[in-house]
C-alpha positions as CSV (number, residue, x, y, z in Angstrom):
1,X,164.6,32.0,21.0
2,X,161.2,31.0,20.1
3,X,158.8,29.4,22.1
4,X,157.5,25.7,21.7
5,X,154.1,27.1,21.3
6,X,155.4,29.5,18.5
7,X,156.7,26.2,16.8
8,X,153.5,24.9,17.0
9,X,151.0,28.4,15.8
10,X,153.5,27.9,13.1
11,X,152.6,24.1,12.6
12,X,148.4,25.1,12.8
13,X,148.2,23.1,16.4
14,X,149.1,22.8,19.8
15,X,152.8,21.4,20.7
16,X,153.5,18.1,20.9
17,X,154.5,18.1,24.7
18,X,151.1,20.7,25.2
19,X,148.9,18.2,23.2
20,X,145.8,16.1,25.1
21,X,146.5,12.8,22.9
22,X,150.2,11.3,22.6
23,X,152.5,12.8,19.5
24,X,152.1,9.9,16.6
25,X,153.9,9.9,13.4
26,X,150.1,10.0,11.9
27,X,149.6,13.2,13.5
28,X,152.9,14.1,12.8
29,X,151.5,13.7,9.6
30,X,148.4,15.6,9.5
31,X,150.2,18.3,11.2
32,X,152.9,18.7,8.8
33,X,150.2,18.6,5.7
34,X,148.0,21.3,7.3
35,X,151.0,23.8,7.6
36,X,152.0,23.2,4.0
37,X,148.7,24.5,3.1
38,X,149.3,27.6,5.5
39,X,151.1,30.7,5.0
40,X,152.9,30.9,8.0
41,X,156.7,30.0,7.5
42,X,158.2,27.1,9.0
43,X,161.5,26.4,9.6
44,X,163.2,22.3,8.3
45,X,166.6,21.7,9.6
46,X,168.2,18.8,7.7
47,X,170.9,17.4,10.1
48,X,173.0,14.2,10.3
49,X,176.3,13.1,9.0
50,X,178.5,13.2,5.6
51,X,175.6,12.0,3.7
52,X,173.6,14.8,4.5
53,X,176.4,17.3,4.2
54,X,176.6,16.2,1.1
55,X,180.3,17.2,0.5
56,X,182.9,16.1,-2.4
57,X,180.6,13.2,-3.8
58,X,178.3,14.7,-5.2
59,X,181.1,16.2,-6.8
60,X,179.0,19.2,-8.2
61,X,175.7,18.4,-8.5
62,X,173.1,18.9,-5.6
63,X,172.5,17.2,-2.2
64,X,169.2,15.7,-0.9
65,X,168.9,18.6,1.2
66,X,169.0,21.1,-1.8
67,X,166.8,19.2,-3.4
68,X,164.3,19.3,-0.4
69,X,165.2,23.4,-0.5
70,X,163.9,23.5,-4.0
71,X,161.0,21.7,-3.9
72,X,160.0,23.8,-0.7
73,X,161.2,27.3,-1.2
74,X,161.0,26.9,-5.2
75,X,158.0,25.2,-6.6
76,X,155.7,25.0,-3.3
77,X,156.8,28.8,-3.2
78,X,157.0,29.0,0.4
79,X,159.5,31.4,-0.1
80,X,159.7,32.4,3.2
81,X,160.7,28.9,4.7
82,X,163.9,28.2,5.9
83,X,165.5,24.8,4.9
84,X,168.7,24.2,6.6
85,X,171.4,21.4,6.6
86,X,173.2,21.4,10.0
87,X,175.2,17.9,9.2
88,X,178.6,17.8,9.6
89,X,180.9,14.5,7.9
90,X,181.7,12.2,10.2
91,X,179.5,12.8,13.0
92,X,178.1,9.7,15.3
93,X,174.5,10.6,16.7
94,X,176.2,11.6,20.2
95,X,178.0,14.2,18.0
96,X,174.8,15.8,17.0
97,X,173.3,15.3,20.9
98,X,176.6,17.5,22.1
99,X,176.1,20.1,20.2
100,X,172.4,20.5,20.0
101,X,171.5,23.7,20.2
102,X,173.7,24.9,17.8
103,X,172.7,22.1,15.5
104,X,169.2,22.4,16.2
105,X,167.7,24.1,18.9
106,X,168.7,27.5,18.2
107,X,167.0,27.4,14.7
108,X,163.6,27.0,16.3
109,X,163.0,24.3,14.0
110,X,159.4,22.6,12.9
111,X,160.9,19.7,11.4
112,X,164.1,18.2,12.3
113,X,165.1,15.1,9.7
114,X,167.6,12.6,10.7
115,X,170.0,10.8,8.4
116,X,172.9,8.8,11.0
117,X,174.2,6.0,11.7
118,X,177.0,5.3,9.0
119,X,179.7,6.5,11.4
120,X,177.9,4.7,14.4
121,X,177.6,1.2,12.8
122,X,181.5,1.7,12.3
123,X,184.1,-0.9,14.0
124,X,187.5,0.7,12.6
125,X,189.2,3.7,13.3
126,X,190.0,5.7,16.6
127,X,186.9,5.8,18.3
128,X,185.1,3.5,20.2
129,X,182.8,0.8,19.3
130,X,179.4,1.1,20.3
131,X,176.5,-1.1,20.4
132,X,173.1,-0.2,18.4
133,X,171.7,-0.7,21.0
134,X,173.4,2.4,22.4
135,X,173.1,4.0,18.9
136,X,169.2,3.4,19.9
137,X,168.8,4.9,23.0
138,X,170.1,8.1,21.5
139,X,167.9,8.4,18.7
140,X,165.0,8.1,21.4
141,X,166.9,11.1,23.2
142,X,166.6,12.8,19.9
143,X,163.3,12.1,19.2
144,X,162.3,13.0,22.9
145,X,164.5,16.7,22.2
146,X,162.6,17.1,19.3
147,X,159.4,16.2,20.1
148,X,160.3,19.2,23.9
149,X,160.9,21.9,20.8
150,X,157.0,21.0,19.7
151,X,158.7,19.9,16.5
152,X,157.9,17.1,13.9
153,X,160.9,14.5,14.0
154,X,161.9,12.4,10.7
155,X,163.9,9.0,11.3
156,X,166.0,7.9,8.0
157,X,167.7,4.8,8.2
158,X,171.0,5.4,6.6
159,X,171.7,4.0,2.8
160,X,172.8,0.6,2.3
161,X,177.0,0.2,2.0
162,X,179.0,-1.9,0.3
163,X,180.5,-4.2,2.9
164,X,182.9,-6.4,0.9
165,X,184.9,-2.8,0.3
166,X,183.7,-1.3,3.6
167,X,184.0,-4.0,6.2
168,X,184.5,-1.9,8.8
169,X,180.9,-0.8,8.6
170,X,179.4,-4.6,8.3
171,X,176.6,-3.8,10.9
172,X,175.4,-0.7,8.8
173,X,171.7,-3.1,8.5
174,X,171.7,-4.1,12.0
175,X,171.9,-0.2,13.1
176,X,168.8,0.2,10.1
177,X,166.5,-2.0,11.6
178,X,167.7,0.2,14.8
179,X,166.1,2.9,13.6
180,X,163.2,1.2,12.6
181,X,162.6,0.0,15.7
182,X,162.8,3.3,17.7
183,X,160.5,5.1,15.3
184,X,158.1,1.8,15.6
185,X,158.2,2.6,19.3
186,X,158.6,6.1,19.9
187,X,155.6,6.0,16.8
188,X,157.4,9.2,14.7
189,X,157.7,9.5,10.9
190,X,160.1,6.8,9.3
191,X,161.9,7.2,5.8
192,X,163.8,3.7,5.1
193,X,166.4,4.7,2.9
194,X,168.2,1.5,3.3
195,X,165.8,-0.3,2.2
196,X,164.9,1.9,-0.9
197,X,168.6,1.9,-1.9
198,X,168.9,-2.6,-1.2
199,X,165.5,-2.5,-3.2
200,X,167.1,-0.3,-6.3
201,X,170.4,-2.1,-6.3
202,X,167.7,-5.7,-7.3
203,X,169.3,-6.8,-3.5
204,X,172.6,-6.0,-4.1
205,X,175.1,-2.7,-4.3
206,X,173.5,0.4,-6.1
207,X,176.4,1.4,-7.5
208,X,174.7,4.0,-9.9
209,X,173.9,5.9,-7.0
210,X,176.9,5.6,-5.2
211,X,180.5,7.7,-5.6
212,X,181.6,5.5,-3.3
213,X,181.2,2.4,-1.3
214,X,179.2,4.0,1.3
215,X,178.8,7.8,-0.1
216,X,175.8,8.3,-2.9
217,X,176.7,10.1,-5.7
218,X,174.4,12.8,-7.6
219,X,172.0,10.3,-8.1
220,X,172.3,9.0,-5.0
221,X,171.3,12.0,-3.6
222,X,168.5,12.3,-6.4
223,X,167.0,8.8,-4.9
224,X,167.1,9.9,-1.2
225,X,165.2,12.9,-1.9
226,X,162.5,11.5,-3.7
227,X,162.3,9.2,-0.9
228,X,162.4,11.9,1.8
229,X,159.8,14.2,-0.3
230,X,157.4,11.9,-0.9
231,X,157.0,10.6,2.8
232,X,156.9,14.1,4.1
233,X,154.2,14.9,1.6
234,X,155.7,17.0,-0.7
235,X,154.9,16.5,-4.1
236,X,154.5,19.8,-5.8
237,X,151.8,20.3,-8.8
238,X,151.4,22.6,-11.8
239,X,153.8,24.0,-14.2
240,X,156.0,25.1,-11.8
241,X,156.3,21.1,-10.8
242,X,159.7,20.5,-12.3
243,X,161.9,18.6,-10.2
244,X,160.4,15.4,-9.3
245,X,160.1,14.3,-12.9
246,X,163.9,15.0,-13.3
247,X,164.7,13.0,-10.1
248,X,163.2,10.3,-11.1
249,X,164.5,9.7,-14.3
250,X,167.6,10.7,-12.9
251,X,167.3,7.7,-10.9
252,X,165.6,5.3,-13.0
253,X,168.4,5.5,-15.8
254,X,170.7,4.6,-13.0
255,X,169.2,2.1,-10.7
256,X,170.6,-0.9,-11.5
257,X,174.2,-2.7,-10.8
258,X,176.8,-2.5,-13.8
């Protein structure tokens, strides 16, 4: 297994835990766009729950994480980067934190994103309730694992849901502004999907981006990786610059409620 530092000669700068000043999501930042610029290969592991899988509703069509793998590996040629999707459907954050080195440690990651919460905010089914408050503390664990590895972590609140056909995950906003709050105080890298999605649906339901009340669609997936791209910095140029165009007329045509 690779070293933290080796993380960070990949990254152009000293670890995280190694670092004289405090680990910032604005040096998270600067970090992340000086290794794009590098030729030293990094390794992304996309990780969190169904969303992120990005199984049956997409039915087809690509997942946010492919997406990412495209724009990476594809038009910013960085052919020797590794993107890789470790979520698994139906996974609650303490899921992720059991299993962590096979989820993320092991892959010697640079940059771990983090899409969960759907499950967590969840008051139905077999397992038990928690608070976000809980749901919070272990996205600080997270951030705190990541941030040992010398690794760049990315919060993403999940998508909005609707509630009125999912009731059972009625707190879905309360555990967003959850994750805004941890990355506000643990000061890492924040992607609000939530509020992208709330903000495309004109305050209600997206439901051209969604296959199902809480699952996006295609589309879906096509506005949460435009999201993720362009707070992560990559926005590829020149003729090989394909995708993003697509993307978002893909989600333009389909923003708005029927």
């Amino acid at each position: 297994m690779a070293s933290s530092r080796a993380v960070a000669d990949r990254l152009g700068s000293v670890p995280n835990a190694e670092s004289s000043a405090p680990a910032s999501a604005a040096s998270d930042l600067r970090r992340l766009a000086a290794a794009l610029t590098d030729s030293a290969p990094m390794n992304w592991v996309i990780t969190g729950d169904s969303i992120t899988h990005g199984l049956v509703h997409t039915q087809g069509g690509r997942s946010y994480p492919e997406h990412l793998h495209e724009l990476i590996r594809g038009e910013l040629e960085r052919v020797r980067d590794v993107v890789l999707n470790t979520a698994v459907s139906g996974n609650r954050i303490v899921d992720l934190l059991d299993d962590w080195d096979r989820r993320v440690a092991s892959w010697n990651p640079d940059v771990v994103t983090l899409m969960i919460g759907t499950n967590d905010a969840s008051d139905g089914g077999p397992r038990p309730v928690i608070t976000s408050t809980e749901y919070a503390a272990s996205l600080r664990e997270f951030v705190t694992r990541v941030r040992a590895l010398g690794a760049v972590p990315v919060l993403q609140t999940p998508p909005a849901v609707d509630v009125c056909n999912a009731p059972e995950r009625a707190r879905i906003g309360e555990f967003a502004e959850a994750v805004r709050q941890v990355a506000a105080s643990e000061d890492v890298i924040l992607v609000d999907q939530y509020a992208r999605f709330a903000e495309l649906g004109a305050g209600g339901v997206p439901w051209g981006l969604m296959n199902d009340p809480f699952h996006p669609n295609t589309v879906g997936h096509a506005a949460l990786a435009v999201e993720l791209a362009n707070a992560l910095g990559i926005r590829p140029a020149g003729p090989r610059a394909r995708t993003f165009p697509l993307l978002e007329g893909l989600v333009a045509n389909s923003r708005l409620n029927p």
